[in-house]
C-alpha positions as a Python dict, from the first residue, in 0.01 Angstrom:
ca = {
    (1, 'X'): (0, 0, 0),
    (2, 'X'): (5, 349, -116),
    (3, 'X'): (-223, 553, -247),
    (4, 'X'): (-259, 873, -482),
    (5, 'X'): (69, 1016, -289),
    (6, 'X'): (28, 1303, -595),
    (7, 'X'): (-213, 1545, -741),
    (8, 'X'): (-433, 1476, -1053),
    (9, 'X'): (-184, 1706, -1196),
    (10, 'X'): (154, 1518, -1104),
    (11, 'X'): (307, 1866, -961),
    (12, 'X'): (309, 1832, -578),
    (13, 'X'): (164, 1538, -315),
    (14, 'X'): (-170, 1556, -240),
    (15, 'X'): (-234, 1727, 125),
    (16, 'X'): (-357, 1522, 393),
    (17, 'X'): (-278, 1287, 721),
    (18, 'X'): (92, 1147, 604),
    (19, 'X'): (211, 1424, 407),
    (20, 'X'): (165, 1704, 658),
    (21, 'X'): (299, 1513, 930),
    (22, 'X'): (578, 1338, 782),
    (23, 'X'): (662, 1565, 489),
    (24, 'X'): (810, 1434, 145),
    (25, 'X'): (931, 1173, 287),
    (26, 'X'): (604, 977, 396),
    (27, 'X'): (585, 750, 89),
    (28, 'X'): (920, 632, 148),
    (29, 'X'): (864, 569, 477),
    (30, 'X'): (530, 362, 485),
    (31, 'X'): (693, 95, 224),
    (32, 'X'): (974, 88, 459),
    (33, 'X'): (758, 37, 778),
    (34, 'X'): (551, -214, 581),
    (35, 'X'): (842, -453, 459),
    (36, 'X'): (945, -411, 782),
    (37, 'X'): (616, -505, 960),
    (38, 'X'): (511, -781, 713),
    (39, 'X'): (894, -935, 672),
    (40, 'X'): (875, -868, 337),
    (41, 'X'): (623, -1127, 278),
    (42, 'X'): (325, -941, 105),
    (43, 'X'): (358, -799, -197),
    (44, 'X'): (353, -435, -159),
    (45, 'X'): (188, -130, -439),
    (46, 'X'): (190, 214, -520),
    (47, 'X'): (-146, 302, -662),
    (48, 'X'): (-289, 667, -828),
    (49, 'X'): (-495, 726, -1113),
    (50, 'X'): (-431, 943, -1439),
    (51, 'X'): (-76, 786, -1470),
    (52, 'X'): (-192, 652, -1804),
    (53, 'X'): (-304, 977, -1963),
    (54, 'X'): (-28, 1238, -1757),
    (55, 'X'): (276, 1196, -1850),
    (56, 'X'): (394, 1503, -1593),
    (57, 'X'): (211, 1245, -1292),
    (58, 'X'): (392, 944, -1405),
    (59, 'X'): (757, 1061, -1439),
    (60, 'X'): (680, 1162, -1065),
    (61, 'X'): (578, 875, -973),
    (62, 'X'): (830, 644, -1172),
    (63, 'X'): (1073, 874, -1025),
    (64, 'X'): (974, 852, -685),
    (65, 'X'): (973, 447, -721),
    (66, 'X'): (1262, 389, -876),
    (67, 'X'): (1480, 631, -594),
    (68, 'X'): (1299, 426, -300),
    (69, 'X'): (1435, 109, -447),
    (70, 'X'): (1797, 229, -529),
    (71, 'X'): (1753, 267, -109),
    (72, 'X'): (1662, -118, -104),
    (73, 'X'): (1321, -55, -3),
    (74, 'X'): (1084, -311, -141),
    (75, 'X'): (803, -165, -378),
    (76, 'X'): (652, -486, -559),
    (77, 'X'): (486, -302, -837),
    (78, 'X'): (195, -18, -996),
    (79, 'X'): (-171, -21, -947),
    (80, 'X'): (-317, 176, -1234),
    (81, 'X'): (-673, 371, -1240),
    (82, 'X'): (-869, 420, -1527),
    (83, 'X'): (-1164, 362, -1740),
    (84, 'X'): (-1115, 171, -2052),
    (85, 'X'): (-1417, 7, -2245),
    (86, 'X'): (-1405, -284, -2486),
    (87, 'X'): (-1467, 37, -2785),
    (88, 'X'): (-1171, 226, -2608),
    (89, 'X'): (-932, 322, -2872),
    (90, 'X'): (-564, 242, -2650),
    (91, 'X'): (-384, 621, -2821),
    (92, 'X'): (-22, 648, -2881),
    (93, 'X'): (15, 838, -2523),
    (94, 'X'): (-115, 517, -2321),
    (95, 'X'): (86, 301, -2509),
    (96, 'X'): (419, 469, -2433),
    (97, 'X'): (317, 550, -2085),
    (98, 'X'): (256, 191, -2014),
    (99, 'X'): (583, 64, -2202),
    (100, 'X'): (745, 365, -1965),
    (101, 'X'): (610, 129, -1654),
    (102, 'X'): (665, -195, -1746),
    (103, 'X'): (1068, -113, -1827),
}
């Protein structure tokens, strides 16, 4: 539904189309005018990459999430990006990042 609304860094959204015409505001907006356009019948994600390994990025993000619910505005769940391989050790910093997500 949404897509890498932040930086690689986490500090400030990523420039482009929504963001310089709507402002802040534009992620909170397009999961509004999607439940609104779809009745609330299709499941609806924010997606972004490096939320495993950036702690910074995914404290924005969670952030973000969790404040457009508390407005009753459906966000279904997190798409995460990455590259893990069957020899990938899974470090102490992905495992609390993805306990951070799932509670």
């Amino acid at each position: 539904m949404v897509n890498e609304a932040f930086d690689e860094h986490g500090a400030n959204y990523r420039p482009g189309i929504w963001f310089n015409n709507l402002g802040i505001e534009w992620v909170e907006k397009a999961f509004k005018y999607a439940e609104q356009a779809t009745n609330g019948e299709v499941s609806l994600f924010y997606n972004d990459y490096h939320l495993l390994i950036n702690p910074v990025k995914l404290d924005k993000v969670l952030n973000l999430l969790d404040n457009i619910r508390k407005k009753g505005i459906k966000v279904d769940g997190i798409g995460l990006q990455g590259h893990l391989f069957a020899f990938t050790t899974i470090s102490p910093l992905i495992h609390h990042n993805l306990r951070k997500i799932v509670n």
